[in-house]
ROGU-140336 format. One record per residue (C-alpha): residue number from 1; residue in one letter; x, y, z. Coordinates in steps of 0.05 Angstrom, whole numbers. Layout:
BEGIN
<seq NUM	type A	east X	north Y	up Z>
...
This chain:
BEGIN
<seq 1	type X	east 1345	north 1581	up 2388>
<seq 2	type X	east 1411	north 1588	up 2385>
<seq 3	type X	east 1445	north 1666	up 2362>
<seq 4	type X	east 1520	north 1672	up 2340>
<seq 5	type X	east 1541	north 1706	up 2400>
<seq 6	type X	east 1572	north 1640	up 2423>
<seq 7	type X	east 1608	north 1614	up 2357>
<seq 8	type X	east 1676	north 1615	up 2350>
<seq 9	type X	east 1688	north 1650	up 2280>
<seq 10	type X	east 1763	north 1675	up 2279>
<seq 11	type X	east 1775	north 1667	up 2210>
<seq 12	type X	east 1723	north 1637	up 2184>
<seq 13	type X	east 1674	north 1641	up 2130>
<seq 14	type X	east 1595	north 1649	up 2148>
<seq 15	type X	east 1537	north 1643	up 2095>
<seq 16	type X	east 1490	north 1703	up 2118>
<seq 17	type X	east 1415	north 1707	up 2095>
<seq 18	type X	east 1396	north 1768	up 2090>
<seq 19	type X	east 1333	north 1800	up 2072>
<seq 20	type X	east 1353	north 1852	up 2018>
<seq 21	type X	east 1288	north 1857	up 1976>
<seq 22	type X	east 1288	north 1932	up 1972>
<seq 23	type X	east 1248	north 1982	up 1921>
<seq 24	type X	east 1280	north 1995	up 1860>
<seq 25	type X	east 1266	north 2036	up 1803>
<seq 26	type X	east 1301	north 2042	up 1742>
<seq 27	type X	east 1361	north 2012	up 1791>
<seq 28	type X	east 1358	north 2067	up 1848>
<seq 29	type X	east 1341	north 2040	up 1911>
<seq 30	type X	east 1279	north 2080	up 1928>
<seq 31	type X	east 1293	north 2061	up 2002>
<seq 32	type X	east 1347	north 2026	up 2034>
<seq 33	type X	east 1312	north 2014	up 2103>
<seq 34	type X	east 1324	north 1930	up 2096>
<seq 35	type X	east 1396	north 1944	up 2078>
<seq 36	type X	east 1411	north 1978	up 2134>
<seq 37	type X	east 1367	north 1932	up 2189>
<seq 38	type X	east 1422	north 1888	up 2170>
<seq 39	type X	east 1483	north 1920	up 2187>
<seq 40	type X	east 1486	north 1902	up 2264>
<seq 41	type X	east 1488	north 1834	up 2250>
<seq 42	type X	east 1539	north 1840	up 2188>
<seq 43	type X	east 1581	north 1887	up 2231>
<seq 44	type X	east 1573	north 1839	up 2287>
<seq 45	type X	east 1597	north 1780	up 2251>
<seq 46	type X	east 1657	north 1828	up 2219>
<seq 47	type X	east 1673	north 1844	up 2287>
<seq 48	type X	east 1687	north 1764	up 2307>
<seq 49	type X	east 1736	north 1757	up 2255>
<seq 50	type X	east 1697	north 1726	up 2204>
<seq 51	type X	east 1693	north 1736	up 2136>
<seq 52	type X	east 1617	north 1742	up 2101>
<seq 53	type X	east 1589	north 1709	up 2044>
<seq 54	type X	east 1516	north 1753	up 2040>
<seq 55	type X	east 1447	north 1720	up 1999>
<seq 56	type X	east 1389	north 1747	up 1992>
<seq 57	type X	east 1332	north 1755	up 1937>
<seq 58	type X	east 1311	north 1811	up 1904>
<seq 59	type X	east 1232	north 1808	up 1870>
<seq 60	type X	east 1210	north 1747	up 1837>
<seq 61	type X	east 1250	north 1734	up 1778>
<seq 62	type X	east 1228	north 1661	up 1780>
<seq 63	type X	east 1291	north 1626	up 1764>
<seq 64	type X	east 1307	north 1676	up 1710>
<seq 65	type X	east 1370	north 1730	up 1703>
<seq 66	type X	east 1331	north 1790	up 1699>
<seq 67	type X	east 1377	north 1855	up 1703>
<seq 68	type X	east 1323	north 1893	up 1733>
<seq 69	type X	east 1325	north 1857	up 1791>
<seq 70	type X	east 1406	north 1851	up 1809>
<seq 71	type X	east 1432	north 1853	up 1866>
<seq 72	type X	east 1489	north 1898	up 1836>
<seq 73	type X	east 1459	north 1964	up 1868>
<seq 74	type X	east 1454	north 1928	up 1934>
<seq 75	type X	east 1522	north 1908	up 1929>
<seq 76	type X	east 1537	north 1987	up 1909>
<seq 77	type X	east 1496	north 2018	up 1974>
<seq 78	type X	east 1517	north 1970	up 2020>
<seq 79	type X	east 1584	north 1983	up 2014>
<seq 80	type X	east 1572	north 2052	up 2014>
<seq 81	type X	east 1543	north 2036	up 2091>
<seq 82	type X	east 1597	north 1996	up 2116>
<seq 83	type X	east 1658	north 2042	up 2082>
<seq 84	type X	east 1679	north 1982	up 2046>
<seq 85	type X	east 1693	north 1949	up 1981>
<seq 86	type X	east 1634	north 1890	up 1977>
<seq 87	type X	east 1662	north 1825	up 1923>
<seq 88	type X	east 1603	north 1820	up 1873>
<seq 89	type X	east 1618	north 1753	up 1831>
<seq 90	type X	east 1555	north 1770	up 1789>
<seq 91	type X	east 1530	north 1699	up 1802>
<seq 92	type X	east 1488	north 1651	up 1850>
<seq 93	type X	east 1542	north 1593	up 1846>
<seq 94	type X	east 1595	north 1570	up 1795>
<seq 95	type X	east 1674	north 1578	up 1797>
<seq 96	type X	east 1671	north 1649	up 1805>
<seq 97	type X	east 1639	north 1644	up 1861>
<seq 98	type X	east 1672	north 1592	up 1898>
<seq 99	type X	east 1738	north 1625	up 1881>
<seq 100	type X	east 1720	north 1699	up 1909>
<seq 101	type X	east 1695	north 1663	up 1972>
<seq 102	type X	east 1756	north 1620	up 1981>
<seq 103	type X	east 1790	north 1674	up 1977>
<seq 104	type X	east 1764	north 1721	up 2034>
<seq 105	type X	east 1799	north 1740	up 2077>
<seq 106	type X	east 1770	north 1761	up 2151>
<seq 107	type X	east 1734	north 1830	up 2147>
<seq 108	type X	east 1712	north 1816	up 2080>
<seq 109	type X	east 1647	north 1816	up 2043>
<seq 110	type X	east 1612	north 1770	up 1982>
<seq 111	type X	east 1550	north 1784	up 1959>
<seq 112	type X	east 1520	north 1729	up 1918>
<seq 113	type X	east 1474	north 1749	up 1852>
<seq 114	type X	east 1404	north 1743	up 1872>
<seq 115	type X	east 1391	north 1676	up 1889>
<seq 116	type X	east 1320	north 1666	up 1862>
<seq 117	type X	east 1361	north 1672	up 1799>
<seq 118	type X	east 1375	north 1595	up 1808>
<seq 119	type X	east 1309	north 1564	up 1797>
<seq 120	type X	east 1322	north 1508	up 1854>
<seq 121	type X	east 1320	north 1559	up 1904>
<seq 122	type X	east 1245	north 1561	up 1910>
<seq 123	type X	east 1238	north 1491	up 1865>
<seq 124	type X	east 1180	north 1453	up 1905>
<seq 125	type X	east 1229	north 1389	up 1884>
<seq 126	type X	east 1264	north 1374	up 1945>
<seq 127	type X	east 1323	north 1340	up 1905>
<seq 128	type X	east 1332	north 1404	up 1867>
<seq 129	type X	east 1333	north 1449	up 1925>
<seq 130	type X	east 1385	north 1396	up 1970>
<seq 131	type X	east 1428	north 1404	up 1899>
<seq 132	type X	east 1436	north 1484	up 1900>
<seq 133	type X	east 1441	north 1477	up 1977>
<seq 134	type X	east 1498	north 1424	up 1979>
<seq 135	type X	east 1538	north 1487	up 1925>
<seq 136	type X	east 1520	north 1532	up 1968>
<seq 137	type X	east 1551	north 1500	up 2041>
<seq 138	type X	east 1610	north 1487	up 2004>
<seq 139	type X	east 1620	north 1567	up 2014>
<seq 140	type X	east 1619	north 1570	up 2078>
<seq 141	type X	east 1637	north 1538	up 2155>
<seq 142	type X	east 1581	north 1566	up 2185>
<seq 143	type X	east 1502	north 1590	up 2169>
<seq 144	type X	east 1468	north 1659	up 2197>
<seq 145	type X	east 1401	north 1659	up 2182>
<seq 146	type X	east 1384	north 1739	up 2187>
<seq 147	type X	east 1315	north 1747	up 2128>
<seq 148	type X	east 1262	north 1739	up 2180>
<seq 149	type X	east 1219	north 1763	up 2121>
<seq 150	type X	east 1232	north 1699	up 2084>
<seq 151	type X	east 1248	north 1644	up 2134>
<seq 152	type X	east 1174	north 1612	up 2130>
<seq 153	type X	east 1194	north 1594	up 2062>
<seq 154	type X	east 1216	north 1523	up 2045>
<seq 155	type X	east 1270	north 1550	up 1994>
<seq 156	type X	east 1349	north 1531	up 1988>
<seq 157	type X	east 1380	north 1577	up 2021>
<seq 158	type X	east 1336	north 1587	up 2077>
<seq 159	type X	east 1310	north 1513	up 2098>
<seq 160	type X	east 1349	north 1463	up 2058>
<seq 161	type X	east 1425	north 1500	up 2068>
<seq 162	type X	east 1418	north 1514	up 2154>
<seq 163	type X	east 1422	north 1430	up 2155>
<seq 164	type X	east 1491	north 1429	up 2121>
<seq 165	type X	east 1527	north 1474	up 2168>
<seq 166	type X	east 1529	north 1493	up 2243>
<seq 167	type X	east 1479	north 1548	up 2247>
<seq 168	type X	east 1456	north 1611	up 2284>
<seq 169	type X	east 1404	north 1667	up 2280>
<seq 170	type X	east 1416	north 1737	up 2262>
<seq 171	type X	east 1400	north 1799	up 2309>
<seq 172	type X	east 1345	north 1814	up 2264>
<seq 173	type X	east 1311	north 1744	up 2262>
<seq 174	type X	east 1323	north 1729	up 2349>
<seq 175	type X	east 1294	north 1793	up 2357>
<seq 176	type X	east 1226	north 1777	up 2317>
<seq 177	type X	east 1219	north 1712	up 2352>
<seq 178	type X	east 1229	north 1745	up 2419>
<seq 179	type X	east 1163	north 1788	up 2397>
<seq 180	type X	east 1126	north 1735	up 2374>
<seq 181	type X	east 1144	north 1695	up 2435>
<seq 182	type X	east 1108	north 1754	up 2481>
<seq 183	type X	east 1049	north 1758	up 2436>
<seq 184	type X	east 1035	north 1684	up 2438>
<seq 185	type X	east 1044	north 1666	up 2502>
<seq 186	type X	east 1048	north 1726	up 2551>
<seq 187	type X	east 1007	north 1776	up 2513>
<seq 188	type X	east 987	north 1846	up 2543>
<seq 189	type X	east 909	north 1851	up 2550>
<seq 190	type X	east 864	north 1868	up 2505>
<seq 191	type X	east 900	north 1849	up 2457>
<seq 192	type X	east 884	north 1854	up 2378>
<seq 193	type X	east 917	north 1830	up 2317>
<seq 194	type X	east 910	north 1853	up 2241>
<seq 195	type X	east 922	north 1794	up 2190>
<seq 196	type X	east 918	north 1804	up 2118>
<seq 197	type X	east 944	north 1770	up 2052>
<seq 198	type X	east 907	north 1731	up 1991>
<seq 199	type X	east 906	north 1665	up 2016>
<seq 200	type X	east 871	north 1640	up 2077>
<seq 201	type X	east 910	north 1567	up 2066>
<seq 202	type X	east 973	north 1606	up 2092>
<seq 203	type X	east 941	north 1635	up 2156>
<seq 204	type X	east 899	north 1580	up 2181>
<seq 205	type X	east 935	north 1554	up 2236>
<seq 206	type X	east 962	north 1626	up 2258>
<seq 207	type X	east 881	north 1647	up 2259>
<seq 208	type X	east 859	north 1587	up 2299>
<seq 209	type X	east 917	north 1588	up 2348>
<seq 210	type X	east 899	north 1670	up 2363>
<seq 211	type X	east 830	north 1657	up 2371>
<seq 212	type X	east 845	north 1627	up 2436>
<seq 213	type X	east 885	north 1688	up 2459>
<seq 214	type X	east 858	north 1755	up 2420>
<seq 215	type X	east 807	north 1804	up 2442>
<seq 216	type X	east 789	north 1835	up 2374>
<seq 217	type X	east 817	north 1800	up 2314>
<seq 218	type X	east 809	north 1839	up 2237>
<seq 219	type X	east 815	north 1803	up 2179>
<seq 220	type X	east 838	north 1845	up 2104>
<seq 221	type X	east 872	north 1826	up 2041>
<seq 222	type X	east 852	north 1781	up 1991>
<seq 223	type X	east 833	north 1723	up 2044>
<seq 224	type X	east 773	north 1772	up 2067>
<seq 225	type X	east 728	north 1741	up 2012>
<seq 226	type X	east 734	north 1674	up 2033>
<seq 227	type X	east 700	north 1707	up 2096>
<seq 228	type X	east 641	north 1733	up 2066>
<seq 229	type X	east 627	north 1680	up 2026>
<seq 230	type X	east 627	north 1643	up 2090>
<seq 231	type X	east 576	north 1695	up 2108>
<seq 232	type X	east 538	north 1680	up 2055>
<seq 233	type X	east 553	north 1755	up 2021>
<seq 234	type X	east 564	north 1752	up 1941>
<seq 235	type X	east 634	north 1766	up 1927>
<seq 236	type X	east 620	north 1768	up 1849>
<seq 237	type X	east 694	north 1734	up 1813>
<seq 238	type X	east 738	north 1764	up 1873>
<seq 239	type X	east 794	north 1710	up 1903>
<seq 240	type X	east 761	north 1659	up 1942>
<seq 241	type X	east 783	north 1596	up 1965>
<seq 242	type X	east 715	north 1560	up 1956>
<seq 243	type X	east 738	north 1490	up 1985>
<seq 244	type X	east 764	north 1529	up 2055>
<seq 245	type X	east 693	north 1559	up 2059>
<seq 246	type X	east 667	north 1510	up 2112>
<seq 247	type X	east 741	north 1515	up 2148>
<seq 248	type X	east 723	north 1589	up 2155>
<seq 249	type X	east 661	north 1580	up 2180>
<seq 250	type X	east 697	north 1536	up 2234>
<seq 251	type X	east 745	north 1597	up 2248>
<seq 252	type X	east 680	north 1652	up 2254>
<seq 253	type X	east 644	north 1604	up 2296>
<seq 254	type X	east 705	north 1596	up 2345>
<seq 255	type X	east 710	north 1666	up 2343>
<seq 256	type X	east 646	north 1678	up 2366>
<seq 257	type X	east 642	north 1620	up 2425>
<seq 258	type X	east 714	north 1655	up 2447>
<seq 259	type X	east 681	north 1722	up 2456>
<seq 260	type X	east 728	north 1751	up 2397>
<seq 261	type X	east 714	north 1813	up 2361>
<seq 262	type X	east 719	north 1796	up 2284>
<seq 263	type X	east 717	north 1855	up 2244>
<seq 264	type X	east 710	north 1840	up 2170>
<seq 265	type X	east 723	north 1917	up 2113>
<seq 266	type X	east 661	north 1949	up 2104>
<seq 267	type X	east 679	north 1994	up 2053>
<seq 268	type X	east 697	north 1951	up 1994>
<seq 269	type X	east 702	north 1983	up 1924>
<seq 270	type X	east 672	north 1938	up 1876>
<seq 271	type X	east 689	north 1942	up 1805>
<seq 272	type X	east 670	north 1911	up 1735>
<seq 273	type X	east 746	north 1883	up 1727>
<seq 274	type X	east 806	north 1870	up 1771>
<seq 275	type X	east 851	north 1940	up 1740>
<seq 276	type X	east 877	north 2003	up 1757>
<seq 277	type X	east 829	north 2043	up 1706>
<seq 278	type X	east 768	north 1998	up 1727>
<seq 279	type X	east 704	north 2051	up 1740>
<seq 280	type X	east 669	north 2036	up 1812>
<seq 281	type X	east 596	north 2008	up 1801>
Protein backbone atom coordinates (compact mmCIF):
# COMPACT_ATOMS: atom_id res chain seq x y z
CA UNK A 1 0.00 0.00 0.00
CA UNK A 2 1.28 2.83 -1.19
CA UNK A 3 1.67 6.28 1.56
CA UNK A 4 2.33 9.87 0.10
CA UNK A 5 5.73 10.04 1.27
CA UNK A 6 6.84 9.41 -2.33
CA UNK A 7 4.40 11.81 -4.41
CA UNK A 8 5.51 14.64 -5.87
CA UNK A 9 2.96 17.44 -4.68
CA UNK A 10 4.73 20.95 -5.20
CA UNK A 11 1.80 22.84 -5.91
CA UNK A 12 -0.73 20.73 -6.17
CA UNK A 13 -4.08 20.09 -4.95
CA UNK A 14 -4.87 16.73 -2.82
CA UNK A 15 -8.49 15.48 -1.90
CA UNK A 16 -7.91 14.35 1.86
CA UNK A 17 -10.48 11.95 3.69
CA UNK A 18 -10.58 12.55 6.81
CA UNK A 19 -12.37 11.12 9.60
CA UNK A 20 -13.91 14.19 11.44
CA UNK A 21 -17.12 12.66 13.03
CA UNK A 22 -16.60 14.28 16.39
CA UNK A 23 -19.29 14.85 19.42
CA UNK A 24 -21.22 17.79 19.20
CA UNK A 25 -23.68 19.34 21.30
CA UNK A 26 -25.63 22.25 20.69
CA UNK A 27 -22.47 22.92 18.10
CA UNK A 28 -19.46 22.61 20.69
CA UNK A 29 -17.25 19.96 19.93
CA UNK A 30 -17.45 17.94 23.14
CA UNK A 31 -14.02 16.43 22.10
CA UNK A 32 -11.79 17.13 19.37
CA UNK A 33 -9.55 13.93 19.69
CA UNK A 34 -10.37 12.86 15.67
CA UNK A 35 -9.55 16.41 14.68
CA UNK A 36 -6.41 16.42 15.96
CA UNK A 37 -5.32 12.51 14.94
CA UNK A 38 -5.40 14.22 11.71
CA UNK A 39 -3.09 16.92 11.82
CA UNK A 40 0.25 14.89 11.08
CA UNK A 41 -0.93 13.93 7.95
CA UNK A 42 -2.56 17.49 7.03
CA UNK A 43 0.67 19.13 8.26
CA UNK A 44 2.54 16.57 6.39
CA UNK A 45 0.93 17.11 3.15
CA UNK A 46 1.19 21.20 3.94
CA UNK A 47 4.70 20.64 4.39
CA UNK A 48 5.15 19.12 0.53
CA UNK A 49 3.82 22.08 -0.97
CA UNK A 50 0.44 21.07 -1.57
CA UNK A 51 -2.59 22.66 -1.10
CA UNK A 52 -5.70 20.55 0.77
CA UNK A 53 -9.08 20.07 -0.16
CA UNK A 54 -10.39 18.16 3.42
CA UNK A 55 -13.96 15.66 3.42
CA UNK A 56 -15.27 14.10 5.89
CA UNK A 57 -18.82 13.20 7.41
CA UNK A 58 -20.25 14.28 10.35
CA UNK A 59 -23.44 11.88 11.92
CA UNK A 60 -25.89 10.48 9.61
CA UNK A 61 -27.82 13.15 8.09
CA UNK A 62 -28.82 10.74 5.27
CA UNK A 63 -28.55 12.92 2.29
CA UNK A 64 -30.19 15.77 4.09
CA UNK A 65 -28.66 19.52 5.10
CA UNK A 66 -29.13 19.30 8.66
CA UNK A 67 -27.45 22.35 10.55
CA UNK A 68 -26.86 20.30 13.48
CA UNK A 69 -24.60 18.31 11.94
CA UNK A 70 -22.16 21.01 9.91
CA UNK A 71 -19.01 20.79 9.47
CA UNK A 72 -18.77 24.68 10.22
CA UNK A 73 -17.40 24.09 13.87
CA UNK A 74 -14.88 21.65 12.48
CA UNK A 75 -13.86 24.06 10.07
CA UNK A 76 -13.73 26.71 13.23
CA UNK A 77 -11.40 24.24 15.66
CA UNK A 78 -9.36 23.05 13.06
CA UNK A 79 -8.12 26.09 12.18
CA UNK A 80 -7.74 27.02 15.56
CA UNK A 81 -5.06 23.82 15.57
CA UNK A 82 -3.17 24.57 12.62
CA UNK A 83 -3.01 28.70 13.29
CA UNK A 84 -4.70 29.12 10.06
CA UNK A 85 -7.59 30.47 8.19
CA UNK A 86 -9.55 27.03 6.84
CA UNK A 87 -11.93 28.07 3.24
CA UNK A 88 -15.45 26.75 4.25
CA UNK A 89 -17.62 26.94 0.87
CA UNK A 90 -20.61 25.71 2.96
CA UNK A 91 -21.22 23.01 0.33
CA UNK A 92 -20.35 19.27 -0.82
CA UNK A 93 -19.94 20.30 -4.63
CA UNK A 94 -21.28 23.12 -6.90
CA UNK A 95 -19.50 26.38 -8.26
CA UNK A 96 -18.55 27.50 -5.04
CA UNK A 97 -16.76 24.87 -4.45
CA UNK A 98 -14.92 24.28 -7.47
CA UNK A 99 -13.99 27.97 -7.47
CA UNK A 100 -12.49 28.10 -3.70
CA UNK A 101 -10.50 24.95 -4.69
CA UNK A 102 -9.22 26.31 -7.94
CA UNK A 103 -8.20 28.85 -6.30
CA UNK A 104 -5.78 27.49 -3.52
CA UNK A 105 -2.96 28.28 -3.41
CA UNK A 106 -0.07 25.88 -1.68
CA UNK A 107 -0.41 25.92 2.20
CA UNK A 108 -3.97 26.28 1.95
CA UNK A 109 -6.96 24.56 3.32
CA UNK A 110 -10.82 23.61 1.95
CA UNK A 111 -13.03 21.97 3.95
CA UNK A 112 -16.00 20.59 2.08
CA UNK A 113 -19.71 20.67 3.90
CA UNK A 114 -20.34 17.33 5.18
CA UNK A 115 -20.44 15.04 2.52
CA UNK A 116 -23.21 12.66 3.60
CA UNK A 117 -25.08 15.82 2.84
CA UNK A 118 -25.10 14.61 -0.87
CA UNK A 119 -27.23 11.58 -0.81
CA UNK A 120 -24.94 9.71 -3.58
CA UNK A 121 -22.29 9.52 -1.17
CA UNK A 122 -23.56 6.42 0.62
CA UNK A 123 -26.35 5.76 -2.43
CA UNK A 124 -26.13 1.77 -2.82
CA UNK A 125 -26.60 2.88 -6.77
CA UNK A 126 -23.26 2.61 -8.12
CA UNK A 127 -24.12 5.18 -11.04
CA UNK A 128 -25.08 7.69 -8.41
CA UNK A 129 -22.09 7.31 -6.33
CA UNK A 130 -19.43 7.27 -9.79
CA UNK A 131 -21.64 10.75 -10.47
CA UNK A 132 -20.73 12.69 -7.05
CA UNK A 133 -17.26 10.99 -7.40
CA UNK A 134 -16.42 12.12 -11.01
CA UNK A 135 -17.44 16.22 -9.15
CA UNK A 136 -15.48 15.46 -6.68
CA UNK A 137 -11.87 14.39 -8.68
CA UNK A 138 -12.41 17.30 -10.65
CA UNK A 139 -11.04 19.11 -7.27
CA UNK A 140 -8.19 17.65 -7.04
CA UNK A 141 -4.66 15.99 -8.74
CA UNK A 142 -4.26 13.64 -6.19
CA UNK A 143 -6.42 11.37 -3.42
CA UNK A 144 -5.27 10.79 0.47
CA UNK A 145 -7.30 8.45 1.94
CA UNK A 146 -6.76 9.30 5.94
CA UNK A 147 -10.72 8.08 7.72
CA UNK A 148 -9.62 4.64 8.60
CA UNK A 149 -12.92 4.72 10.57
CA UNK A 150 -14.88 4.80 7.33
CA UNK A 151 -12.79 3.15 4.58
CA UNK A 152 -14.82 -0.34 4.78
CA UNK A 153 -17.57 1.66 3.45
CA UNK A 154 -18.51 1.47 -0.23
CA UNK A 155 -19.40 5.31 -0.33
CA UNK A 156 -18.21 8.19 -2.91
CA UNK A 157 -15.67 9.64 -1.49
CA UNK A 158 -14.01 6.81 0.03
CA UNK A 159 -14.29 3.79 -2.73
CA UNK A 160 -15.66 5.23 -5.87
CA UNK A 161 -13.32 8.78 -5.89
CA UNK A 162 -9.52 6.84 -4.96
CA UNK A 163 -10.13 5.26 -8.81
CA UNK A 164 -10.19 8.73 -10.44
CA UNK A 165 -6.93 10.03 -9.16
CA UNK A 166 -3.39 8.79 -8.23
CA UNK A 167 -3.80 7.84 -4.64
CA UNK A 168 -2.06 7.35 -1.26
CA UNK A 169 -2.82 6.54 2.39
CA UNK A 170 -2.77 8.83 5.22
CA UNK A 171 -0.42 8.38 8.41
CA UNK A 172 -3.45 7.52 10.25
CA UNK A 173 -4.90 4.81 7.84
CA UNK A 174 -0.88 3.02 7.06
CA UNK A 175 -0.58 2.97 10.59
CA UNK A 176 -3.93 0.87 11.32
CA UNK A 177 -3.08 -1.54 8.57
CA UNK A 178 0.41 -1.97 9.94
CA UNK A 179 -1.57 -3.25 13.30
CA UNK A 180 -3.82 -5.25 11.70
CA UNK A 181 -1.08 -6.73 9.61
CA UNK A 182 0.74 -8.00 13.14
CA UNK A 183 -2.49 -9.23 14.54
CA UNK A 184 -3.36 -11.35 11.51
CA UNK A 185 -0.49 -12.80 10.61
CA UNK A 186 2.35 -12.56 13.30
CA UNK A 187 0.22 -12.29 16.38
CA UNK A 188 1.73 -12.35 20.00
CA UNK A 189 0.50 -15.48 21.98
CA UNK A 190 -2.30 -15.95 23.65
CA UNK A 191 -3.85 -13.78 21.92
CA UNK A 192 -7.67 -12.54 22.41
CA UNK A 193 -9.89 -10.34 20.54
CA UNK A 194 -13.26 -8.42 21.61
CA UNK A 195 -15.78 -7.97 18.62
CA UNK A 196 -18.98 -6.32 19.07
CA UNK A 197 -21.68 -4.46 16.84
CA UNK A 198 -25.50 -5.35 15.80
CA UNK A 199 -25.02 -7.30 12.90
CA UNK A 200 -23.23 -10.60 12.67
CA UNK A 201 -23.58 -10.28 8.52
CA UNK A 202 -20.77 -7.55 8.92
CA UNK A 203 -18.32 -9.66 11.00
CA UNK A 204 -18.57 -13.02 9.53
CA UNK A 205 -15.61 -13.37 7.65
CA UNK A 206 -13.41 -11.38 10.28
CA UNK A 207 -14.85 -14.17 13.02
CA UNK A 208 -14.07 -17.14 10.89
CA UNK A 209 -10.70 -15.94 9.70
CA UNK A 210 -9.67 -15.32 13.82
CA UNK A 211 -10.85 -18.52 14.77
CA UNK A 212 -7.93 -20.00 13.20
CA UNK A 213 -5.51 -17.73 15.06
CA UNK A 214 -7.22 -16.51 18.60
CA UNK A 215 -6.86 -18.06 21.98
CA UNK A 216 -9.98 -16.60 23.62
CA UNK A 217 -12.40 -14.86 21.36
CA UNK A 218 -15.68 -12.62 23.20
CA UNK A 219 -18.43 -11.80 21.39
CA UNK A 220 -20.92 -8.31 22.64
CA UNK A 221 -23.17 -5.92 20.92
CA UNK A 222 -26.21 -6.54 19.27
CA UNK A 223 -24.76 -9.65 17.15
CA UNK A 224 -24.57 -11.57 20.72
CA UNK A 225 -28.25 -12.72 20.26
CA UNK A 226 -27.77 -14.32 17.16
CA UNK A 227 -25.37 -16.42 19.48
CA UNK A 228 -27.73 -17.55 21.88
CA UNK A 229 -30.28 -18.27 19.77
CA UNK A 230 -27.74 -20.50 18.21
CA UNK A 231 -27.57 -21.88 21.69
CA UNK A 232 -30.85 -22.48 21.81
CA UNK A 233 -31.37 -19.60 24.76
CA UNK A 234 -34.75 -17.41 24.29
CA UNK A 235 -33.77 -14.04 23.34
CA UNK A 236 -37.51 -12.77 23.60
CA UNK A 237 -37.90 -9.72 20.40
CA UNK A 238 -34.02 -8.71 20.85
CA UNK A 239 -32.00 -8.27 17.27
CA UNK A 240 -31.40 -11.46 15.77
CA UNK A 241 -30.49 -12.43 12.49
CA UNK A 242 -32.63 -15.65 12.34
CA UNK A 243 -31.47 -16.79 8.77
CA UNK A 244 -27.44 -16.60 10.03
CA UNK A 245 -28.49 -18.88 12.95
CA UNK A 246 -27.13 -22.10 11.39
CA UNK A 247 -23.90 -19.87 10.05
CA UNK A 248 -23.34 -19.24 13.77
CA UNK A 249 -23.58 -22.48 14.78
CA UNK A 250 -20.81 -23.14 12.07
CA UNK A 251 -18.61 -20.31 13.79
CA UNK A 252 -19.24 -21.94 17.68
CA UNK A 253 -18.54 -25.27 16.37
CA UNK A 254 -15.15 -24.13 14.78
CA UNK A 255 -14.51 -22.47 17.76
CA UNK A 256 -14.73 -25.31 19.75
CA UNK A 257 -12.71 -27.93 17.36
CA UNK A 258 -9.93 -24.89 17.38
CA UNK A 259 -9.63 -25.03 21.09
CA UNK A 260 -10.98 -21.27 21.27
CA UNK A 261 -12.33 -19.71 24.29
CA UNK A 262 -15.82 -18.15 23.31
CA UNK A 263 -17.10 -16.09 25.96
CA UNK A 264 -20.69 -14.99 25.32
CA UNK A 265 -22.28 -11.62 28.43
CA UNK A 266 -23.69 -13.23 31.22
CA UNK A 267 -25.20 -10.47 32.76
CA UNK A 268 -27.81 -9.29 30.31
CA UNK A 269 -30.55 -6.85 31.55
CA UNK A 270 -33.70 -7.89 30.15
CA UNK A 271 -36.47 -5.50 29.85
CA UNK A 272 -40.29 -5.30 28.76
CA UNK A 273 -39.31 -2.65 25.82
CA UNK A 274 -36.17 -1.53 23.97
CA UNK A 275 -36.02 2.34 26.07
CA UNK A 276 -34.17 4.28 28.32
CA UNK A 277 -37.08 4.38 31.12
CA UNK A 278 -37.82 0.53 30.50
CA UNK A 279 -38.09 -1.22 34.29
CA UNK A 280 -35.78 -4.54 34.52
CA UNK A 281 -38.05 -7.76 34.85
Amino acid sequence: MQDFASLELVGKRVFLRCDLNVPLKDGVIKDDGRIKASLPTIKALLDKGASIIIAAHLGRPKGEAKPELSLAPVAKRLGELLGKNIIFPGEVIGSQVTQSAQNLKAGEICLLENIRYSAAETSKEEGERALLAAELAKLADFYVGDGFGAVHRKHASVYDLPKLLPHAAGFLVSAEVEVLKKLTQSPDKPYGVVLGGAKVSDKIAVISNLLDKVNVMAIGGGMVFTFLAAQGKEIGSSLVERDLIPTVKDLIAQAAKNGVELHLPTDILVAPTFSADAPAT
